[in-house]
C-alpha positions as a Markdown table, in Angstrom:
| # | Residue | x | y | z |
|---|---|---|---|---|
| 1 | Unk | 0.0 | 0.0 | 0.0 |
| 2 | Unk | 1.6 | 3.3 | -1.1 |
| 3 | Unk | 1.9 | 6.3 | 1.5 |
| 4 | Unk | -1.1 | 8.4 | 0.0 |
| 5 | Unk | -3.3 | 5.7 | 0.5 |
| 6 | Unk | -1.9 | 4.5 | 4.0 |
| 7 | Unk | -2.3 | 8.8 | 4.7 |
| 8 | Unk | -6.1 | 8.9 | 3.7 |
| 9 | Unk | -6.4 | 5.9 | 6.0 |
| 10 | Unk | -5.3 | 7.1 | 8.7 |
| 11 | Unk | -7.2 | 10.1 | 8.4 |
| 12 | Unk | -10.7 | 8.4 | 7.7 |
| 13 | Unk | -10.1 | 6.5 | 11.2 |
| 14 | Unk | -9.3 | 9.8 | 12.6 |
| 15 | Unk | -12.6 | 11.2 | 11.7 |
| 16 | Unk | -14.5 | 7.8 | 12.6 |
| 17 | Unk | -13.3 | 8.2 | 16.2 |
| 18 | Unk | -14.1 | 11.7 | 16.4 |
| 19 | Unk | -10.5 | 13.3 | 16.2 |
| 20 | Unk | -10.1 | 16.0 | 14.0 |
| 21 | Unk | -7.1 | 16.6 | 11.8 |
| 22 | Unk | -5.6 | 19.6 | 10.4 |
| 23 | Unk | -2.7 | 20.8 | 8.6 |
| 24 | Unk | -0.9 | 24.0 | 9.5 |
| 25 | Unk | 2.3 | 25.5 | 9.3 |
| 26 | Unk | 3.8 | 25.2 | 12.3 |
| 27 | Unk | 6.0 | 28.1 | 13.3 |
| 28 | Unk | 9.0 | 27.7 | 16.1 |
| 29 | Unk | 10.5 | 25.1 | 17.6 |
| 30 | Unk | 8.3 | 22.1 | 16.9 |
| 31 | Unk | 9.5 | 19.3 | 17.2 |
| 32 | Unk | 7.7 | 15.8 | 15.5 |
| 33 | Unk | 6.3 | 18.0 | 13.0 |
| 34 | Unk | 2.9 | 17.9 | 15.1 |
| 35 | Unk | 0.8 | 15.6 | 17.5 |
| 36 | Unk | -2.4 | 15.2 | 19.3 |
| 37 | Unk | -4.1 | 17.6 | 21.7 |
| 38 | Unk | -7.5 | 18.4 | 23.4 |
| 39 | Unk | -9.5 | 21.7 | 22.0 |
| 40 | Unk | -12.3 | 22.7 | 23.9 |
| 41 | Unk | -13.2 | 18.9 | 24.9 |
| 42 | Unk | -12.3 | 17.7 | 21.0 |
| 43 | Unk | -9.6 | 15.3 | 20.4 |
| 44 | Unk | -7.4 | 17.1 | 17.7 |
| 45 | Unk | -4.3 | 16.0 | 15.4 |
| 46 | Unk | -2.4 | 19.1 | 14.3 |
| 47 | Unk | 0.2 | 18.1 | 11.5 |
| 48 | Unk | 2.7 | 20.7 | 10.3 |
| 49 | Unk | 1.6 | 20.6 | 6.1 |
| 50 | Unk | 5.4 | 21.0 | 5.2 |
| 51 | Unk | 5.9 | 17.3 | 6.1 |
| 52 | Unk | 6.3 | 14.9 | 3.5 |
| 53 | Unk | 3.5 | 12.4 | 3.2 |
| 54 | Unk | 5.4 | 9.4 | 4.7 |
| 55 | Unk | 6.5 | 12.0 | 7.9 |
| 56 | Unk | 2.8 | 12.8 | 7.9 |
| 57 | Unk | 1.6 | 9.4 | 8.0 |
| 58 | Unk | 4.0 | 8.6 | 11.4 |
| 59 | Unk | 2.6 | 11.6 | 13.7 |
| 60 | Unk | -1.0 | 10.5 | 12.7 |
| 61 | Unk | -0.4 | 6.9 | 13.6 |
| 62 | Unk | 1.5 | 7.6 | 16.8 |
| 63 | Unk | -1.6 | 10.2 | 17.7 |
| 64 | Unk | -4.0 | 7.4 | 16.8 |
| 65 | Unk | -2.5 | 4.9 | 18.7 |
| 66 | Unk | -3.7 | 5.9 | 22.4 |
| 67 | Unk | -7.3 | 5.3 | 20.7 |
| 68 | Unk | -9.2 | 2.2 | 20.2 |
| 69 | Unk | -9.6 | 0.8 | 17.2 |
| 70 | Unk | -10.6 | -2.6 | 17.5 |
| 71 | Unk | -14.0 | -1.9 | 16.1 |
| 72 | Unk | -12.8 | -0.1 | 13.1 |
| 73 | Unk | -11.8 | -1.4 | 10.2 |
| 74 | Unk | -8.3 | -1.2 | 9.4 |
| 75 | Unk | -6.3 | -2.4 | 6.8 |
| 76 | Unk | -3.4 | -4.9 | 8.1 |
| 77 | Unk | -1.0 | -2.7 | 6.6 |
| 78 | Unk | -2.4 | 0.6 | 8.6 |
| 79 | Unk | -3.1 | -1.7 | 11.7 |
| 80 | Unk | 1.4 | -2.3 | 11.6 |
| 81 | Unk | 1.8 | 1.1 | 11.9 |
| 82 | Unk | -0.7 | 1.8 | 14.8 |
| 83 | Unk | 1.1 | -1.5 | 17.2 |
């Protein structure tokens, strides 16, 4: 499974569990390129759009990973990069 589709994904499980994702330039010492955090009560994923597609695809897994997916579906390829 190419990166793209691993990246689209990712984000459709994001926005079946309720977290959003967005893609800003991030300004300053960041470090990751992004991450999860907690808006006004909503789970959010904030991903710094300069990243390449593969560097995207890693912060959205490891952000994912502290949720539950078990009753998602999830490709086995996808499912790799969330264990």
């Amino acid at each position: 499974m190419d990166v793209q589709k691993q990246l689209h994904e990712l984000e459709e499980l994001a926005r079946s569990l309720r977290v959003r994702v967005s893609y800003d330039v991030m300004l300053g010492p960041a470090q990751g390129g992004g991450g999860l955090c907690k808006v006004r009560g909503e789970f959010r994923v904030i991903i710094d759009r300069r990243l390449r597609p593969v560097d995207r695809v890693r912060v959205l897994a490891e952000a994912l990973r502290s949720f539950d997916t078990e009753g998602h579906f999830v490709s086995p390829q996808v499912r790799l990069l969330l264990a």
